[in-house]
N, C-alpha and C positions, 0 to 999 in steps of 0.2 A: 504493500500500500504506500503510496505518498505520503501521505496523513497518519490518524489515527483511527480506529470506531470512535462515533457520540457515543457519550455516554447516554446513558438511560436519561441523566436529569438533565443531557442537551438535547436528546430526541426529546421529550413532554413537550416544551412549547411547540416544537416544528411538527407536530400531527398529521395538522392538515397538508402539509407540504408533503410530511412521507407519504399519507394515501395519493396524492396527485402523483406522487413517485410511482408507488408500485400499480397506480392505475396504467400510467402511461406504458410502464413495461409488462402490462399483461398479466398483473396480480390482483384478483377480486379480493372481495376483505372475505369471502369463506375459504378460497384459497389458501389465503394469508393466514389464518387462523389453523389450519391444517399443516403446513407448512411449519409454522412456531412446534405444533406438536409431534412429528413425526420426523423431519425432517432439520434440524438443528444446522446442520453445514450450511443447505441453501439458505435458508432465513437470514444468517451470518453472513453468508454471502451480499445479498442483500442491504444488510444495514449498511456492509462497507462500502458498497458501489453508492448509496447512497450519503454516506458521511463524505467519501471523496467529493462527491456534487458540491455538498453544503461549504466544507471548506474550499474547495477551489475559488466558490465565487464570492466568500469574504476575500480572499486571501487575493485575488482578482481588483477587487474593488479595495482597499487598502492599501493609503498614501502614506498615511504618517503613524510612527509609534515613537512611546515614549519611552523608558526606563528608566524607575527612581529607587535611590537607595538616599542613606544619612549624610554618604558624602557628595556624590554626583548626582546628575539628573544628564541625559543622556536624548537627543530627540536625533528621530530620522526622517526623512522624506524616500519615498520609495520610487523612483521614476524608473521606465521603463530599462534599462541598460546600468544604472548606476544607483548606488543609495548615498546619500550623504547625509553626513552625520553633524549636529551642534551640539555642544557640551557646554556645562558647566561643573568645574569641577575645585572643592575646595584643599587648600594645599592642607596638607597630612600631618602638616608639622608645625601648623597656622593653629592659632588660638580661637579660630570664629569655628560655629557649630552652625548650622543650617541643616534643619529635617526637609532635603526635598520631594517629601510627600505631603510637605506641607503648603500647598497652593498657595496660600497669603506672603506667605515668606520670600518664593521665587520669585512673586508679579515684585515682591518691597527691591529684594535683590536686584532682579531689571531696571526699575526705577531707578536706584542707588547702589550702585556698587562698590564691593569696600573690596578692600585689602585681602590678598591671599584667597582671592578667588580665581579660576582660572576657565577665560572664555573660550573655548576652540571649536574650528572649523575640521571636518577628511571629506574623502568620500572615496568609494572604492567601486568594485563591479562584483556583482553577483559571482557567488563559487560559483551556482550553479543553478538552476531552477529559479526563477524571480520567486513565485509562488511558494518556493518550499524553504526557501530560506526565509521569505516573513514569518512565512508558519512556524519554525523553527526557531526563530526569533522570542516569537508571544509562548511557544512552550515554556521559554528559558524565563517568562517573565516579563518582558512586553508589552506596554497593554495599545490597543489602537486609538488613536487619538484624531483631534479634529485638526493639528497645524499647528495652532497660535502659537506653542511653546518652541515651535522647532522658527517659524518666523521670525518670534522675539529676539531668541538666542543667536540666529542668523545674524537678523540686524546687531545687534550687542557686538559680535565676531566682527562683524566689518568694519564698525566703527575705532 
C-alpha cells in the first residue's frame, strides 16, 4: 500500500463516501454484509483500495503543513516539484523559552522579534512521490494547515 488502512474511527464519518465506494465498484450493502462475514481478505481488501482513494486526495489537495515543538515551529508549502520550508527556531543555549504550540506567542514573536531566535529559509525536491512524502510527513507529526504561518515566517526570512 502507499498509505495506510483508516482506521475504524476514520472510516465513521466517511460512510456515506465508503457506500458510494463500494457502490461504484459493484458492492451492494447485502453483499457487503456477506463479504465482512465470510470473507475477511476481500472486505480488507477493500477498505484499502478505498483508504488509498481517501488519502490520495487529501494528500492531492495539501499545500501547507506545519510542525510545532517547544523549540521550533517549522512550516512548509508543498508545490508541485519542490517543498520549501520557513522556520523559526530558538537558539539552544539562549535564555528565551517560547511554546510554539502556542499561537499567541508566534503571531507576538512575528510582531516582535527578540534575540536568539532564528529565522530561516531551504527548500529541496521530493525523494520521491509528492503524495507520499506529505503523507509521510503528517505521520511523523505534521498537521495540515491553511499558509498564514508558512507566509508570515516567509516574509520575516526575507526581511
Amino acid at each position: 500500500m502507499k498509505y495506510r488502512r483508516l482506521t475504524l474511527e476514520e472510516l465513521k464519518p466517511l460512510e456515506n463516501e465508503f457506500i458510494d465506494f463500494l457502490v461504484v465498484n459493484g458492492v451492494i450493502a447485502d453483499n457487503w454484509k456477506l463479504l465482512l462475514a465470510n470473507d475477511v481478505e476481500k472486505s480488507n481488501q477493500i477498505i484499502d483500495a478505498f483508504s488509498e482513494v481517501v488519502f490520495e486526495g487529501i494528500m492531492r489537495k495539501t499545500q501547507f503543513l506545519e510542525y510545532r515543538s517547544v523549540g521550533e515551529l517549522i512550516t512548509f508549502s508543498c508545490m508541485a516539484d519542490l517543498i520549501y520550508m520557513a522556520g523559526i527556531r530558538l537558539d539552544p543555549h539562549g535564555d528565551e523559552e517560547i511554546d510554539f504550540n502556542d499561537e499567541h506567542a508566534v503571531t507576538q514573536l512575528l510582531a516582535q522579534p527578540i534575540g536568539g531566535v532564528k529565522v530561516y529559509m531551504d527548500e529541496k525536491k521530493y525523494k520521491e512521490n509528492r503524495e507520499k512524502e506529505i503523507f509521510e510527513m503528517v505521520e511523523q507529526g505534521c498537521l495540515i494547515s491553511n499558509g498564514k504561518l508558512f507566509k508570515a515566517i516567509a516574509c520575516a526570512a526575507a526581511d
